[in-house]
N, CA, C and O atoms as a GROMACS GRO file, in nm:
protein
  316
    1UNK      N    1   1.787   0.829  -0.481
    1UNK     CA    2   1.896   0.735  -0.497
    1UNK      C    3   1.884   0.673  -0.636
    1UNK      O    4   1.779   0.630  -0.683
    2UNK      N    5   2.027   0.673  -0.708
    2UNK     CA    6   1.983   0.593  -0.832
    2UNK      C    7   2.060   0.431  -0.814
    2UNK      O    8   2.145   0.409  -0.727
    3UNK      N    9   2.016   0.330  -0.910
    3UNK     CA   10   2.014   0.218  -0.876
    3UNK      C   11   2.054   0.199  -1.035
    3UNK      O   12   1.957   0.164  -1.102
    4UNK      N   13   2.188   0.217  -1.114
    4UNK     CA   14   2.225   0.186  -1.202
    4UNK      C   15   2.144   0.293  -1.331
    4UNK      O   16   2.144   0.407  -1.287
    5UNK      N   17   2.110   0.290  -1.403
    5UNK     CA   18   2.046   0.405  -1.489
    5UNK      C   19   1.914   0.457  -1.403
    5UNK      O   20   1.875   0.573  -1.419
    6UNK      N   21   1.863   0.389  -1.335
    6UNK     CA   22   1.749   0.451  -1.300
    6UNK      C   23   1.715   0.520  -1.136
    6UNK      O   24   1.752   0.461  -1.035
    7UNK      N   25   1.662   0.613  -1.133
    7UNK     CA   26   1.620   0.660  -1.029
    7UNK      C   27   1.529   0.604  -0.933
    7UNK      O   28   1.438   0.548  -0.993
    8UNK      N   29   1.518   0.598  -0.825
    8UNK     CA   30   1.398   0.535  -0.748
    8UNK      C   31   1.419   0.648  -0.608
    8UNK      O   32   1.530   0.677  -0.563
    9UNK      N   33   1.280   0.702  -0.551
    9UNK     CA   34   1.258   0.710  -0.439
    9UNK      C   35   1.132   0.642  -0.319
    9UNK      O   36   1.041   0.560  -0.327
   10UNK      N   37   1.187   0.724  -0.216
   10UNK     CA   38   1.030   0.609  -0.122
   10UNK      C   39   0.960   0.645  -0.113
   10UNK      O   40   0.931   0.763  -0.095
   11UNK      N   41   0.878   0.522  -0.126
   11UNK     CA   42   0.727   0.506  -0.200
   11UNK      C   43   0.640   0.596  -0.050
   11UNK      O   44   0.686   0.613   0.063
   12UNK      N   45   0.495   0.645  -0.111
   12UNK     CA   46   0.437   0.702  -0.004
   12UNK      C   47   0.383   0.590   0.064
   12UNK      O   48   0.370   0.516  -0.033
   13UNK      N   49   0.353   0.543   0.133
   13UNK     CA   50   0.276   0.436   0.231
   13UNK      C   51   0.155   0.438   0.306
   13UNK      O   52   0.157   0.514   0.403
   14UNK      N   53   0.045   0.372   0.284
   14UNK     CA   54  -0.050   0.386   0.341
   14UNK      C   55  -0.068   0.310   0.449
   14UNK      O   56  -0.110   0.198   0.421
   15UNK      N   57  -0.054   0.329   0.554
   15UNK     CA   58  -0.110   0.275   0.698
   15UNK      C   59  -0.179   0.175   0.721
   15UNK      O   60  -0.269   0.208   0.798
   16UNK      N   61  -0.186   0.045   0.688
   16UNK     CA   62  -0.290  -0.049   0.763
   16UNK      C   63  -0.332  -0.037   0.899
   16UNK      O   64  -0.441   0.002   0.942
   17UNK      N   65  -0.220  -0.079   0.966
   17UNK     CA   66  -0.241  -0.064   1.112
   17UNK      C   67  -0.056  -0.016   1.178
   17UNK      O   68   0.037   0.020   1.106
   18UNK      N   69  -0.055  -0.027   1.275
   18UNK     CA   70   0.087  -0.001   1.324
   18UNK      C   71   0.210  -0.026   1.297
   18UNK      O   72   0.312   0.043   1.299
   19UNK      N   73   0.171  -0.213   1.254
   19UNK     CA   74   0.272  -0.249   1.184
   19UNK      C   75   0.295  -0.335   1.051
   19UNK      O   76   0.388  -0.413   1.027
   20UNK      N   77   0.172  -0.296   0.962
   20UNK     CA   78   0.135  -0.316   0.830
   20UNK      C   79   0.107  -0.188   0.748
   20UNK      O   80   0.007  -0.116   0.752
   21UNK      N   81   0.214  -0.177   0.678
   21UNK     CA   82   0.194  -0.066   0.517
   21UNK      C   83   0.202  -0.094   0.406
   21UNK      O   84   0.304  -0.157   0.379
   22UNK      N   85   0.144  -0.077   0.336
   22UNK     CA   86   0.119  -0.109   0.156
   22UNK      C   87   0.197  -0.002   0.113
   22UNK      O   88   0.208   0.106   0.170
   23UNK      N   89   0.254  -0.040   0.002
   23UNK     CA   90   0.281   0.046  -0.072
   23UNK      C   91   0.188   0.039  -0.244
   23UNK      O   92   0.220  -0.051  -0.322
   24UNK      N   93   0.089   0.130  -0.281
   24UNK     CA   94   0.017   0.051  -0.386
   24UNK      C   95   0.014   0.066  -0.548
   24UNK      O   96   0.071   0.156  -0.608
   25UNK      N   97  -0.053  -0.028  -0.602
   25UNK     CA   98   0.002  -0.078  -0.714
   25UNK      C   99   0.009   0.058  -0.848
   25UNK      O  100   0.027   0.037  -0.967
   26UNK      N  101  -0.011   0.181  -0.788
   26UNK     CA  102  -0.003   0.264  -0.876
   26UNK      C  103   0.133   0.332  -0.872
   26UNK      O  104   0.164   0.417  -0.955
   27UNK      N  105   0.224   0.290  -0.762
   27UNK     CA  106   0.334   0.328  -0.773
   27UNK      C  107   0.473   0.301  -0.828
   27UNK      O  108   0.581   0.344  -0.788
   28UNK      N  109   0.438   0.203  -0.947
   28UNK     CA  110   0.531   0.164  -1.004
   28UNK      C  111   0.476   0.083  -1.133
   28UNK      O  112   0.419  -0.026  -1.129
   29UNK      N  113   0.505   0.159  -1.246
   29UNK     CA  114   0.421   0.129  -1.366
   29UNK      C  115   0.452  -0.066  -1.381
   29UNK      O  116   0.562  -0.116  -1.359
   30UNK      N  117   0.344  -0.135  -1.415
   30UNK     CA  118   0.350  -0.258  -1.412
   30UNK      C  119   0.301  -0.338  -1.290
   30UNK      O  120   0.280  -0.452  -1.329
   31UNK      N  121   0.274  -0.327  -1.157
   31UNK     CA  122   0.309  -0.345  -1.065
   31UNK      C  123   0.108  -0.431  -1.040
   31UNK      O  124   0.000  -0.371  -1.039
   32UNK      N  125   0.128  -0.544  -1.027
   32UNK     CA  126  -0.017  -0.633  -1.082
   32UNK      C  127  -0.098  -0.626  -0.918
   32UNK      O  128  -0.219  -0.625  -0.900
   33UNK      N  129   0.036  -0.623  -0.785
   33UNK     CA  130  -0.051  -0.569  -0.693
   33UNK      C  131  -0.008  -0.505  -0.584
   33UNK      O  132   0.114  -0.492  -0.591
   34UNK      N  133  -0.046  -0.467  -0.503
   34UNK     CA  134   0.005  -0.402  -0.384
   34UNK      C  135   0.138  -0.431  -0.308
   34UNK      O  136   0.141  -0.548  -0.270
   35UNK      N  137   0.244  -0.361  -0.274
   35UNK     CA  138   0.361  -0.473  -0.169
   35UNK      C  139   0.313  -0.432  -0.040
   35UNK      O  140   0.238  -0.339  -0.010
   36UNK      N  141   0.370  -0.519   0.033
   36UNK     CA  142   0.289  -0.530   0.144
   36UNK      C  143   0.413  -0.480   0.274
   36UNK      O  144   0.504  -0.564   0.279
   37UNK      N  145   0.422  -0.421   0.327
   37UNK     CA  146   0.594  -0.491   0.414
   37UNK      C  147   0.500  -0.492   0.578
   37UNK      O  148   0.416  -0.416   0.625
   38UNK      N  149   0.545  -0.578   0.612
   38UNK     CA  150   0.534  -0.614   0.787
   38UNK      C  151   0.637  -0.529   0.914
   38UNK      O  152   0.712  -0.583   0.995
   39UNK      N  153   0.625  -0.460   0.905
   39UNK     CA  154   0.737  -0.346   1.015
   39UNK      C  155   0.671  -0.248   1.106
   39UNK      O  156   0.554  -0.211   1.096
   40UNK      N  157   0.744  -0.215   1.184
   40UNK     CA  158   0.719  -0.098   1.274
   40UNK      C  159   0.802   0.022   1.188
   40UNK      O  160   0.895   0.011   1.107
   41UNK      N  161   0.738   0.127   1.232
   41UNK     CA  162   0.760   0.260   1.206
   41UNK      C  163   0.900   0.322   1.175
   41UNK      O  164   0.955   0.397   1.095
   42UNK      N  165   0.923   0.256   1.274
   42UNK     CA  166   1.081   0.282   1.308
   42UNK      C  167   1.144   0.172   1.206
   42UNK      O  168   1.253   0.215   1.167
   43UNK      N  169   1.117   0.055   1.154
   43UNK     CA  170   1.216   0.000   1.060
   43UNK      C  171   1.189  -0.001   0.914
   43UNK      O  172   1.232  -0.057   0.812
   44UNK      N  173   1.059   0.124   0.964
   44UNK     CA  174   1.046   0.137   0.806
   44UNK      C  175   1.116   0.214   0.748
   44UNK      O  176   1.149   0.203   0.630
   45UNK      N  177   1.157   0.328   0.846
   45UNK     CA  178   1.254   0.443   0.763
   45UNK      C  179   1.363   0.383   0.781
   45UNK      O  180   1.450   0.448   0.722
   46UNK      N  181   1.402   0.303   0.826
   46UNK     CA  182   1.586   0.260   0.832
   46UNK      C  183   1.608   0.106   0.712
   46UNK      O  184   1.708   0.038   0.684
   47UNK      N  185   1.460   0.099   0.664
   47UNK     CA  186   1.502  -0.008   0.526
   47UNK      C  187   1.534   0.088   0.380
   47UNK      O  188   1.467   0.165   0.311
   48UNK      N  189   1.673   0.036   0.379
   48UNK     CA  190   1.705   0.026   0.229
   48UNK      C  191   1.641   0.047   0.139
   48UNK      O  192   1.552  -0.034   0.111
   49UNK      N  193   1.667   0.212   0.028
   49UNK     CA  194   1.547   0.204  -0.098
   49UNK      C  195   1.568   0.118  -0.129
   49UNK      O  196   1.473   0.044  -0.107
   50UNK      N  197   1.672   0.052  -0.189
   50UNK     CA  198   1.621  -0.118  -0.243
   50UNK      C  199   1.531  -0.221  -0.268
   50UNK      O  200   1.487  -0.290  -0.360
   51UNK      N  201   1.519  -0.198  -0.099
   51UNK     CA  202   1.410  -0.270  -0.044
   51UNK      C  203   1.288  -0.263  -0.087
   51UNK      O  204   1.205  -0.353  -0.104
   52UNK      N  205   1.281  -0.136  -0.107
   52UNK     CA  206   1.114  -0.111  -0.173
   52UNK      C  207   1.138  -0.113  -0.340
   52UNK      O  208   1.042  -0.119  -0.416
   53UNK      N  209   1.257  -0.109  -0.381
   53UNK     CA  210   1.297  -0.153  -0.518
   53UNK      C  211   1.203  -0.292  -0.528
   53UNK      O  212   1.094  -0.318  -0.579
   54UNK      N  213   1.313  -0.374  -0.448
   54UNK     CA  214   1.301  -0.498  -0.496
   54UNK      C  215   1.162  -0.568  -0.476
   54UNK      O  216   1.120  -0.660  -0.547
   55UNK      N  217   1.102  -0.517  -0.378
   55UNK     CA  218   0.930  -0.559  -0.330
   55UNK      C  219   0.845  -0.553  -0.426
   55UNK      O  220   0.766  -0.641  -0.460
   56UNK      N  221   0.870  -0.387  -0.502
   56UNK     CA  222   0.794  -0.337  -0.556
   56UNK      C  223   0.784  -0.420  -0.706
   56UNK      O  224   0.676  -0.447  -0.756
   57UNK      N  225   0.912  -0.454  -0.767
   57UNK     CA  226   0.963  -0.556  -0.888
   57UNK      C  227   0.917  -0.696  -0.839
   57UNK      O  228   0.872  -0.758  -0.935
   58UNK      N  229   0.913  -0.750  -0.753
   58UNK     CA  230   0.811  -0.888  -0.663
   58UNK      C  231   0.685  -0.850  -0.746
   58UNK      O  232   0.646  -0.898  -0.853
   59UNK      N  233   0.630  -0.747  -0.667
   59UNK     CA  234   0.441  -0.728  -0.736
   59UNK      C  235   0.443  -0.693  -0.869
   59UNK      O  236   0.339  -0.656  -0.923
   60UNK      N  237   0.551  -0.699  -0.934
   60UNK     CA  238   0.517  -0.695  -1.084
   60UNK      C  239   0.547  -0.847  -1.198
   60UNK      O  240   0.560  -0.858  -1.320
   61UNK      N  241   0.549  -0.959  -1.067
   61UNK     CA  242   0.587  -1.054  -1.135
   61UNK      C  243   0.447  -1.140  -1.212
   61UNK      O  244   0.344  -1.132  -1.144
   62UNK      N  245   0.436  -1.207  -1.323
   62UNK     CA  246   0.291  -1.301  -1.376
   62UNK      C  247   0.257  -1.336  -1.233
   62UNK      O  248   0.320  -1.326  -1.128
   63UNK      N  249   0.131  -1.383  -1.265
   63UNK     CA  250   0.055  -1.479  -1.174
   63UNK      C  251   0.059  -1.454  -1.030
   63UNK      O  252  -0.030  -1.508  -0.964
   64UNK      N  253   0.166  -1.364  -0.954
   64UNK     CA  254   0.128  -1.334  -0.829
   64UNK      C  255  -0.063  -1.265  -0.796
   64UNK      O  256  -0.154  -1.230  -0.872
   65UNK      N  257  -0.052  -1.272  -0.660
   65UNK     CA  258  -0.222  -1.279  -0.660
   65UNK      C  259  -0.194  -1.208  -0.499
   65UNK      O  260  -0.088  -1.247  -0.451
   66UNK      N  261  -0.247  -1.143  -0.438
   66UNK     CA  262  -0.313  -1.028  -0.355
   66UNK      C  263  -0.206  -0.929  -0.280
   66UNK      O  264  -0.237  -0.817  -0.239
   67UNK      N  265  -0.091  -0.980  -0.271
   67UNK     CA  266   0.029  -0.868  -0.249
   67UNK      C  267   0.175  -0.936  -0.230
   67UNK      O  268   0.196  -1.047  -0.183
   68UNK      N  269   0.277  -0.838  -0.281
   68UNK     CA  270   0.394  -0.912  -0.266
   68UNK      C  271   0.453  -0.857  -0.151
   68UNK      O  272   0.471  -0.737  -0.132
   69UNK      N  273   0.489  -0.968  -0.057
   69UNK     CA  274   0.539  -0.925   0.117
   69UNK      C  275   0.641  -0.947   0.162
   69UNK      O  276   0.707  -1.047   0.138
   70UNK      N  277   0.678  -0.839   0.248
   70UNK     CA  278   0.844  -0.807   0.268
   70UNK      C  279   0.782  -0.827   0.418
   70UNK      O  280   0.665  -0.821   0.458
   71UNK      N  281   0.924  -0.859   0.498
   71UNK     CA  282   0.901  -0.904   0.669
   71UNK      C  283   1.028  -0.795   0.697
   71UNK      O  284   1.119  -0.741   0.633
   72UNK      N  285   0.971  -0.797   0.847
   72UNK     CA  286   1.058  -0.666   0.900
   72UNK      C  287   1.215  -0.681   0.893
   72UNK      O  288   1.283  -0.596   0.950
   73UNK      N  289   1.272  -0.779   0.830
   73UNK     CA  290   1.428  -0.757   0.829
   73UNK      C  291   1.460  -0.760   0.667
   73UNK      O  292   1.570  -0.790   0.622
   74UNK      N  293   1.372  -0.732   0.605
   74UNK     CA  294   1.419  -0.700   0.479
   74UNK      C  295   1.525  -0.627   0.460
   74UNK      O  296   1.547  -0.524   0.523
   75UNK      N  297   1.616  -0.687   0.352
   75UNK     CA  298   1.767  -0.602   0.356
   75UNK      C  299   1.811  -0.611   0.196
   75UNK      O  300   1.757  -0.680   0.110
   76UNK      N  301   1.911  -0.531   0.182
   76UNK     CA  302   2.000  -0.580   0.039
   76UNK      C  303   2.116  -0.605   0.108
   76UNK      O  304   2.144  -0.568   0.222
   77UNK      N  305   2.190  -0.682   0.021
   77UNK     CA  306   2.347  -0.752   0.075
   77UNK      C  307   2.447  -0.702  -0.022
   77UNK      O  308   2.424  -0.712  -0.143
   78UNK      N  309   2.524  -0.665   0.010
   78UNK     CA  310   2.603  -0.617  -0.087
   78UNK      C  311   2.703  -0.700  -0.095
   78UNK      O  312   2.770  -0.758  -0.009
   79UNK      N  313   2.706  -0.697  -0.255
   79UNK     CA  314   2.861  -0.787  -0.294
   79UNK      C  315   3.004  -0.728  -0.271
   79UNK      O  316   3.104  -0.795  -0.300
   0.00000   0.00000   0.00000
């Protein structure tokens, strides 16, 4: 999916537990730490690339510190 000049796809995810996945900080140049999202399985494939857009641009902000976290109704809204 592209998102204005640039391309983005979804990120690979590593498993915490059932309903905790990281996505980590090597997947998006800049990115200071891990995103974190809180979901089940099932609402992970039905969130919005966006979503992992916009998480992923979260963990690349100054001064954040051990992960930037998305909750299971993460969405984009369209204008």
């Amino acid at each position: 999916m592209s998102f204005g000049n640039r391309v983005f796809k979804k990120p690979e995810f590593k498993k915490v537990s059932d309903v905790i996945w990281d996505i980590p900080k090597t997947f998006k140049q800049g990115m200071n730490v891990p995103a974190r999202i809180y979901a089940s399985k099932k609402i992970i494939d039905q969130m919005d690339l966006q979503v992992y857009d916009q998480i992923t641009n979260v963990a690349n902000l100054p001064g954040i510190q051990k992960y930037a976290f998305c909750m299971p109704d993460g969405h984009i809204t369209s204008s």
